[in-house]
C-alpha positions in Angstrom: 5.7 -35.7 40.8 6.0 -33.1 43.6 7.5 -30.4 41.3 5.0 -31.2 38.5 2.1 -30.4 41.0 3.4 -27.4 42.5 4.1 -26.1 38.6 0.4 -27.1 37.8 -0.4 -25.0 40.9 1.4 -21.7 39.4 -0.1 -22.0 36.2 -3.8 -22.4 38.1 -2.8 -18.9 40.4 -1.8 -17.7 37.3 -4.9 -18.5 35.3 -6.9 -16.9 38.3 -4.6 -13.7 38.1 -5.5 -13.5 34.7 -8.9 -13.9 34.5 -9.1 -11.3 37.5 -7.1 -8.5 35.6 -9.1 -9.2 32.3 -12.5 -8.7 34.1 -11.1 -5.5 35.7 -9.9 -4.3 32.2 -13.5 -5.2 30.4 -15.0 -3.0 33.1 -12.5 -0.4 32.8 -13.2 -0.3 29.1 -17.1 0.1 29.5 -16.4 3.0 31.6 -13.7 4.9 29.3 -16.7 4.4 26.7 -19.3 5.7 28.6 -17.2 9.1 29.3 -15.7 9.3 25.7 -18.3 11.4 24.3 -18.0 13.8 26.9 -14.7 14.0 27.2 -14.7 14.6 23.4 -17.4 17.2 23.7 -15.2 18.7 26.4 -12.3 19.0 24.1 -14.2 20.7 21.1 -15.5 23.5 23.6 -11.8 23.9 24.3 -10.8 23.9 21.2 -13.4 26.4 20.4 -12.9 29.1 23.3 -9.1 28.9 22.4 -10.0 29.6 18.9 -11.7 32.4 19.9 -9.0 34.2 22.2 -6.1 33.5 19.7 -7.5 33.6 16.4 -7.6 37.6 16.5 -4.3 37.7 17.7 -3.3 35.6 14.7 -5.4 38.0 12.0 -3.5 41.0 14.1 0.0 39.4 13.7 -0.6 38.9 10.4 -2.5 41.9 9.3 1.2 43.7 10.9 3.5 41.2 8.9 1.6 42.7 5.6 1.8 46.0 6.3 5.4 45.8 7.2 6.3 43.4 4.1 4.6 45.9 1.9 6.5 48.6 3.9 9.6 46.6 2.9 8.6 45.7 -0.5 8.3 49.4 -1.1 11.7 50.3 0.5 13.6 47.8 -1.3 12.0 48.4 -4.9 13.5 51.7 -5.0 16.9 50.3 -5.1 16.7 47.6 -6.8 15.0 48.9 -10.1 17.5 51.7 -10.0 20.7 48.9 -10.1 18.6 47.2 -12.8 18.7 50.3 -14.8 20.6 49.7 -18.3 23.4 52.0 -17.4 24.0 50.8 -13.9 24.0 47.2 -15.7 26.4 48.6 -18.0 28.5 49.9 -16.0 29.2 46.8 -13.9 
């Protein structure tokens, strides 16, 4: 009978524990959705200003990768029409 008391006596501490840690979470939670929308508003400036710094850096790398793949387009069309010339196909 002993035993079955002290193991209704853990569940009880336990039930208290419980009830404790689910009151701190339910606060917790009203706070996190208090700040949400500034935190969210927060990230979408950031979002922006780093849009801003890299985003003509991107256009610039890219603008350069044109120009150079045009450069290359151009040196490499030179040779390769002249292999697929019919007498160069002939000939292999």
């Amino acid at each position: 009978m002993a035993a079955a008391r002290a193991e209704i006596g853990k569940i009880e501490l336990r039930h208290a524990e419980l009830d404790n840690t689910l009151a701190t979470l339910r606060a917790e939670a009203v706070h996190f959705e208090r700040r949400l929308p500034r935190l969210e508003a927060q990230a979408g400036d950031l979002s922006g200003q780093i849009e801003q710094i890299v985003a003509p850096n991107l256009n610039l790398t890219r603008s350069n990768r044109i120009e150079r793949g045009n450069d290359l387009a151009g040196s490499v069309s030179v040779p390769y029409t002249s292999f697929m010339r019919p007498s160069r196909r002939a000939s292999l």
